[in-house]
N, C-alpha and C positions, 0 to 999 in steps of 0.2 A: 504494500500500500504506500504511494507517496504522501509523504509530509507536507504540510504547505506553513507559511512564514504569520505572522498578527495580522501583517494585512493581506494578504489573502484571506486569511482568517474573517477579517472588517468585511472586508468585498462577500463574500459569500452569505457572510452573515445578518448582514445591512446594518452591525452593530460598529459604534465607533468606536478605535485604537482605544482610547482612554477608557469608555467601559469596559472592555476586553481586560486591561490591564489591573483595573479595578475587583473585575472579576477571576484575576489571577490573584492578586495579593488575598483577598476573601477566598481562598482554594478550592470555588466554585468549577473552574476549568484548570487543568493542569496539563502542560509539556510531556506530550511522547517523548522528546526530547532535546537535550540542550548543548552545543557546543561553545558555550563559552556565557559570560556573564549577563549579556545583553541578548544572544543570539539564540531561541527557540523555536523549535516546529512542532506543529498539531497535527493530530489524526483527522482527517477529513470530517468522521464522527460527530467530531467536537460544535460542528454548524448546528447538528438537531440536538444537543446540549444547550446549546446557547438557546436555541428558540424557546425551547421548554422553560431555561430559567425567566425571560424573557415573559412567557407569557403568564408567568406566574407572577411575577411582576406585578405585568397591569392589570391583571385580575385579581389583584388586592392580596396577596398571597401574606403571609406574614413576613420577618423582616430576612434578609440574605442566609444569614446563619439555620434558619429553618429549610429553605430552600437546599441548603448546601444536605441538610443532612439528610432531608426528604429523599435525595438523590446520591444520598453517599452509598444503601447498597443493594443490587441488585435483585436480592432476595424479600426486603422489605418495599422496595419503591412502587410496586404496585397498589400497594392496601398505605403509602403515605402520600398516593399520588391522588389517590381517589378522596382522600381525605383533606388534601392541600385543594382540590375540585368544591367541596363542599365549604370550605374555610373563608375561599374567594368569594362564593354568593352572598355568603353571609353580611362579609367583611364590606363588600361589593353596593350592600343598599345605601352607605352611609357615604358614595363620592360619585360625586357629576362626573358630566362628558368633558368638562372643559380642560384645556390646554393652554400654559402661555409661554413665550422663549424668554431665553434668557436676560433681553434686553427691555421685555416686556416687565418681567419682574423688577427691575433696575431702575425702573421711570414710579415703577408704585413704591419706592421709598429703600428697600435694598440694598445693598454697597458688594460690589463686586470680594470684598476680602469675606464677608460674611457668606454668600451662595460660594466661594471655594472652601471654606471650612464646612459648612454643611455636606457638599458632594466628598471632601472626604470622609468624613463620616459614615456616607452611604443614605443618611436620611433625605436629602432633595438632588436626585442625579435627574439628568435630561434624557430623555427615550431615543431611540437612533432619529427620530426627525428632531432631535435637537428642540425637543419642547417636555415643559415639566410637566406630566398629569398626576389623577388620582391623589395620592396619599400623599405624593411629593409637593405636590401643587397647595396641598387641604395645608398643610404644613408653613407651608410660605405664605398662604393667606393669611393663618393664623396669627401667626409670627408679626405679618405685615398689621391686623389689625391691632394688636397691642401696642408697635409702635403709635400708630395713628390714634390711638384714646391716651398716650403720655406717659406711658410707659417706655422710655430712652434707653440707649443702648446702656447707658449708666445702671441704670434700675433694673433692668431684664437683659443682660445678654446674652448673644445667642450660642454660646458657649455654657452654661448653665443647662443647656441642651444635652452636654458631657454627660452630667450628674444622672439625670433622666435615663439616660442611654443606659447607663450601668445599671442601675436599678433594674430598670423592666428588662434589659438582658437577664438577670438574674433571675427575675419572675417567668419571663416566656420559657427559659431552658427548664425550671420546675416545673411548670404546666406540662411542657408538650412527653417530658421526660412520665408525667402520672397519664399523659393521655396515649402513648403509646403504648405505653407495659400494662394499664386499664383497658384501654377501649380498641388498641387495634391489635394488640397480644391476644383480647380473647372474643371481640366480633367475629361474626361472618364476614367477609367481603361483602356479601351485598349489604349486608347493615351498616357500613364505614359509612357513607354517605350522610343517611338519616342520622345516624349519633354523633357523627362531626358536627353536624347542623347544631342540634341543640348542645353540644355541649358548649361552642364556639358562642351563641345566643348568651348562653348560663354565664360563662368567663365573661362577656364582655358586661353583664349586668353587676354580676358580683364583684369585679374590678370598681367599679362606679361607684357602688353602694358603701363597698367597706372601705374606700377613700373618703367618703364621705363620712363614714362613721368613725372615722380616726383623726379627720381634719381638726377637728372641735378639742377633746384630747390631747392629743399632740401638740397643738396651739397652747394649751395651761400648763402642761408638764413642761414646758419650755422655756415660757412665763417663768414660773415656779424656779422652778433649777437655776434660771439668769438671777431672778431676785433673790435666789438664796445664795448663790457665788458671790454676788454685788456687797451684799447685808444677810452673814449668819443671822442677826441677832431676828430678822422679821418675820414675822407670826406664818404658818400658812393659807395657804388664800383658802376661803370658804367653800367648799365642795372639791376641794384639792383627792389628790389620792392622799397624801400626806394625811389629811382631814381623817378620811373617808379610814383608813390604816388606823388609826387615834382611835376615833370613836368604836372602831369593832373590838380594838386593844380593852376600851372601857369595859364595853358589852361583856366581855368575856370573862373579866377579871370581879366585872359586879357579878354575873350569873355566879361564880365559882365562891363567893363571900355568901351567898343566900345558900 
């Protein structure tokens, strides 16, 4: 079989050199082989690689690292491909058709050092017609509309994006790690479909809810802990856990005297 070069690779693929590369460092695609530090060739193969990642992609697929492993092995890719299928629809209700380039994003308030830091990352890359959609696009509106209600690169930047990243990398490889060895270790194939659906439904509801139920929380014990690093000596706030610890301390210690 001959080998063929990145762009050959580009050309065949309709994907541009730079997400090719992108998708090399992410070990999405990998070199048949390599003679020397810059110089690599691909399996022909590697084109209907690309489209599949590709179309998983725009059909809302979850984020590269999923992709990567939906596809890492032969024996599982069937029942993670059917499952990455139902993951899209889901994911799929919540983003428009729209598309904009990159200089269109640039005029809505943008700064070219911020969309390069975002595409390395892998959170806003351009599709091979060099325009952002979906998730990428939902993202930069997002981003864009914060700045425009005063929230300034000072107050919100988009490196704080980091922070975020890590976190729910750590959540999605827990999820999908309880969803494969749960639901596609002991489904039927034909049931991947229908239980991906709802459980992908479930996760995204219960994401939401228990963010919200920790927001409130989280905000006092914080409060808390600052005010008490600042000033030992200050009482704790009124419905604290500190409080709430105290009074059960009382409870127990009166029950125990009766």
């Amino acid at each position: 079989m001959d080998l063929i070069r990145i762009g050959e690779l580009a050309l065949r693929s309709g994907v541009p050199i730079a997400t090719l590369k992108f998708y090399l460092r992410e070990g999405l695609i990998v070199p048949a082989r390599k003679s020397g530090k810059t110089m690599a060739w691909y399996r022909p193969d590697t084109v209907a690689r690309i489209a599949t990642i590709k179309e998983l992609q725009e059909r809302q697929f979850l984020p590269l690292e999923v992709i990567r492993e939906a596809l890492a092995s032969d024996a599982s890719a069937p029942d993670d491909l059917a499952a990455a299928e139902a993951i899209s629809k889901v994911l799929s209700r919540h983003t428009g058709k729209r598309s904009r380039t990159r200089e269109q994003v640039l005029a809505r308030g943008a700064t070219a050092s911020e969309l390069d830091w975002l595409g390395r990352l892998g959170l806003a890359v351009v599709d091979a017609d060099e325009r952002y959609r979906n998730d990428d696009l939902a993202l930069l509106s997002t981003l864009g509309a914060a700045r425009r209600a005063g929230l300034v690169a000072e107050m919100l930047p988009f490196a704080i994006l980091g922070d975020y990243l890590a976190a729910l990398r750590t959540l999605v490889a827990v999820e999908l790690r309880l969803f494969r060895a749960g639901v596609v270790g002991r489904a039927k194939h034909d049931d991947i479909e229908r239980l991906t659906t709802a459980a992908t439904t479930l996760s995204e509801r219960l994401v939401v809810l228990l963010r919200r139920k920790l927001l409130l929380p989280t905000l006092r014990r914080m409060i808390e802990e600052e005010t008490r690093e600042a000033n030992p000596s200050t009482p704790p706030v009124a419905g604290s856990r500190r409080v709430r610890q105290h009074q059960q301390t009382r409870r127990r210690r009166s029950g125990k005297q009766r």
